[in-house]
N, C-alpha and C positions, 0 to 999 in steps of 0.2 A: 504494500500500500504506500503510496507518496507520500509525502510531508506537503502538506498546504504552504506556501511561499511566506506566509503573514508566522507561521506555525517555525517555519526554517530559519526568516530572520531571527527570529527571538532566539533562537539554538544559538545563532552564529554569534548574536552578542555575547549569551552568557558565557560560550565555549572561550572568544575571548578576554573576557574578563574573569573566566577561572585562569585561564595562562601566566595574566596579571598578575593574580590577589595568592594563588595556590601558594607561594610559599611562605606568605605569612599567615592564613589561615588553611594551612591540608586538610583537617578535620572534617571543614566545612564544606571543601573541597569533593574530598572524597563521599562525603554523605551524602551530596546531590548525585555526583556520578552512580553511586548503590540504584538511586533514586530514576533517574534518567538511561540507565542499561538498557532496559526491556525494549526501551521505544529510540535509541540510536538511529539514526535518519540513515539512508542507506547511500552516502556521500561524501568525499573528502571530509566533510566537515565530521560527522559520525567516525570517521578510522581515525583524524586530529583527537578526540573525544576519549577512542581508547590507548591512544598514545598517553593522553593522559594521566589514565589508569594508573597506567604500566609506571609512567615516570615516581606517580605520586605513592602507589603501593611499595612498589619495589626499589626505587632512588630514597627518596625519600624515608622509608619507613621497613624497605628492611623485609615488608613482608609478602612472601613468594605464596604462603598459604589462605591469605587473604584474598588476593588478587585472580588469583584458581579456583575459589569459590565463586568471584565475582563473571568470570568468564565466559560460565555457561547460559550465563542473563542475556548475553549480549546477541542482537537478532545474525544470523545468518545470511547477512547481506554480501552482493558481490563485492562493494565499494570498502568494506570493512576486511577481505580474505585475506589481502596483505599483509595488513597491519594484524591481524590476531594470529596469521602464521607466524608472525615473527614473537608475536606475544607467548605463544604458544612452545616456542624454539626455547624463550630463554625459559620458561618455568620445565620444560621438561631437562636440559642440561644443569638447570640447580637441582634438581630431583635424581640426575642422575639416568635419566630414563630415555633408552632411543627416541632422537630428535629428529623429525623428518628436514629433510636438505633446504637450505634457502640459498637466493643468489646473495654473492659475495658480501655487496654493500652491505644488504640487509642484515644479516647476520653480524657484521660489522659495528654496525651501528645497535644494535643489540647486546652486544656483550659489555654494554655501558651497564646495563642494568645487572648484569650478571657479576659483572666486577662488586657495583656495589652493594650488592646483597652479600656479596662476601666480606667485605671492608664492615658492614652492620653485625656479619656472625662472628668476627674477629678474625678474620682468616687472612689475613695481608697477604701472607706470604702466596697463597693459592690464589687472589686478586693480582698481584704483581707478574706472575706462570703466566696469565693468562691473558693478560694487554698485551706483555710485551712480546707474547709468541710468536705473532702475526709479521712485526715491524722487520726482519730480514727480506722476506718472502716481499712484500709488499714494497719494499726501498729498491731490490732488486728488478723486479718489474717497470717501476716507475723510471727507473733508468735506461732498463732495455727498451723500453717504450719510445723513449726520447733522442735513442739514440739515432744517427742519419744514418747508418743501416737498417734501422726497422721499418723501412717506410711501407714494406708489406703486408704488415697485421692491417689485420680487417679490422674497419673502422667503427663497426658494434664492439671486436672485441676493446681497442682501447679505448671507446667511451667506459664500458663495464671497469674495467680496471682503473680511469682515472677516477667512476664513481666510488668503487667500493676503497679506494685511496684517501677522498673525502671522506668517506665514512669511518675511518677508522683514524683519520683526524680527528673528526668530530668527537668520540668514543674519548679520544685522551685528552683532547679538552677538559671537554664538558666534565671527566673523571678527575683531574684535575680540579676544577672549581669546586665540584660539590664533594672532595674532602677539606678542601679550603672551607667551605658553607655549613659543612651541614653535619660536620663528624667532630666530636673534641681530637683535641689534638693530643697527640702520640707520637715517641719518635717514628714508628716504622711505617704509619700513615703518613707522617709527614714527611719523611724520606718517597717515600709512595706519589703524594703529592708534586714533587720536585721533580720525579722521572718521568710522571706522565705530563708537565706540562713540556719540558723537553723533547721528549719523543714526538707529541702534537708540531713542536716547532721545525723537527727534522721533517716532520710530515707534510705540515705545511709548506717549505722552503720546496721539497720534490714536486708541488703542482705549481710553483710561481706565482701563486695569487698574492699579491702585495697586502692587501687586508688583511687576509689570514694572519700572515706571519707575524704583521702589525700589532695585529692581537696577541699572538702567541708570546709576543714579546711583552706585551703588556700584563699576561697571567703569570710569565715565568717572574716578572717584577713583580706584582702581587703577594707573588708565593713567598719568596724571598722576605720580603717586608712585614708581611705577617709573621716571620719566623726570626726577625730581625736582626735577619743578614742583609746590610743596609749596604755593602759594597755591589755584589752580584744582585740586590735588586736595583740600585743606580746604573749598573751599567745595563742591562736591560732595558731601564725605562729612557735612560739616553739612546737607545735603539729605535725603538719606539717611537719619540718624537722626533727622530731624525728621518724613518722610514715618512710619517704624516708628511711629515711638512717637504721629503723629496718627490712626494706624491700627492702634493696639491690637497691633501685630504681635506673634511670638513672640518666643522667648529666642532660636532660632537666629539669625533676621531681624538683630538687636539683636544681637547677638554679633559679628557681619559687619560689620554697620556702626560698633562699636566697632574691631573688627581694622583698619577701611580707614581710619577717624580717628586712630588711631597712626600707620599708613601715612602717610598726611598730616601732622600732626606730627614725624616721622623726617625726613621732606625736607624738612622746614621748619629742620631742627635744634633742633626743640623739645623735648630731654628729657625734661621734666616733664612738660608737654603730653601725649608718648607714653606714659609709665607710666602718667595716669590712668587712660584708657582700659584700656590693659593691666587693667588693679586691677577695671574692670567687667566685663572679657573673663571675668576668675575669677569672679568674682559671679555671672555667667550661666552660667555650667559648670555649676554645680550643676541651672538647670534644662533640661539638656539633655534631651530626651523618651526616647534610646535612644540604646545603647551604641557605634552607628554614627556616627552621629551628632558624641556627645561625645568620638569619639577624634580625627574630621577637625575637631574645635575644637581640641582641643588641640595637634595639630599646628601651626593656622596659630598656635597663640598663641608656640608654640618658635618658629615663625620668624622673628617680630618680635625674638626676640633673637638669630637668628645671625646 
């Protein structure tokens, strides 16, 4: 049965505004989603929905038995197969239990969740096996890829490969921040921490997207400064706004990489150091593009002072 278009927009809001708000309220979060499974719209916006889920069950919270009860609610739609195989891929590999095959990426980008339900069980050491497994096989490729002998590979095959590349950037990212975020700190999370934002930036650096690595630079300064090691997050975040600004970047770009050079200067103990910056954070306020936007600035700018 359809979704009425009046019925769809209202999804589409709230779906984004749980995106938004979920990680200050998951609870609340999660209780709508129990709530709204049965009747999933059969549509991107419905597989976004159980992406969700998945982030908020299993990132978030750790829980693989939760989210397997919640599973079987969810309609049987075409638009939803993807996204609940891949749901489906990581709860049965934390179970342990034959996991039907997915393509590369997907699987990739999956074993975000799969890391972190270990980092929740306490199991570092078998979250760490299991990122960085991948990162030979996947470096390697990316080079054979690029090199001016390959120019044969069929051009499905290295889209596939530069995707599932992305994807397992995105995986160390994203693993990266959310033990930065979301896990007390530990040395060997936070050693854990430090490797995957690394590994992301080697990842990053093999597809040449200059944002990415922008960023990458910007989380591995992050990392750093949270752990305040205030020299290796300065020189990153001097990375970082030397990549923006040789690349024309925006004001938000440049705003972030002001916020994580205070960062770096705070652990360094460099008061002066960290107000400059501060003093250009406000400078760039003004050209925020929208109201979204310039408010999660000016948040991180309060936080540099609490």
């Amino acid at each position: 049965m359809s979704i009425e278009p009046a019925a769809d927009a209202d999804f589409k809001t709230w779906l984004q505004q749980a995106w938004q708000t979920h990680a200050d309220t998951p609870d609340a979060a999660m209780a709508e989603l129990r709530r709204r499974a049965p009747q999933l719209p059969d549509s991107a916006d419905g597989a976004d929905a159980l992406r969700l889920a998945e982030h908020l069950w299993l990132v978030h919270q750790g829980d693989a038995a939760g989210l397997q009860a919640l599973l079987p609610q969810v309609p049987a739609h075409a638009a939803l197969a993807a996204q609940r195989r891949r749901t489906q891929w990581v709860l049965d590999t934390l179970a342990a239990r034959p996991a039907a095959a997915l393509p590369e990426a997907s699987r990739l980008r999956g074993l975000h969740s799969v890391v972190m339900v270990l980092l929740h069980r306490g199991d570092t050491a078998g979250a760490r096996r299991l990122l960085l497994a991948d990162e030979a096989a996947m470096l390697g490729r990316a080079a054979a890829d690029n090199d001016d002998d390959a120019d044969t590979k069929a051009d499905a095959d290295a889209d596939a490969d530069a995707d599932a590349l992305r994807g397992y950037a995105a995986t160390a990212h994203n693993t990266s921040n959310d033990i930065c975020d979301l896990l007390p700190r530990e040395p060997a999370r936070d050693a854990l921490m430090l490797e995957a934002a690394a590994l992301a930036h080697r990842l990053w650096s093999a597809t040449g997207a200059w944002l990415n690595i922008e960023r990458a630079d910007y989380q591995l300064a992050r990392c750093h400064a949270v752990l305040g090691q205030g020299e290796p997050a300065l020189r990153h975040a001097q990375a970082c706004l030397a990549r923006c600004e040789a690349e024309g970047a925006d004001a938000v770009e440049r705003f972030f990489a002001h916020e994580v050079l205070a960062r770096a200067h705070q652990a360094l103990g460099n008061g002066e150091g960290a107000a400059e910056h501060q003093r250009q954070m406000r400078t760039l306020l003004a050209a925020m593009p929208d109201d979204d936007l310039r408010a999660a600035c000016v948040d991180a700018l309060a936080a540099l002072g609490a």
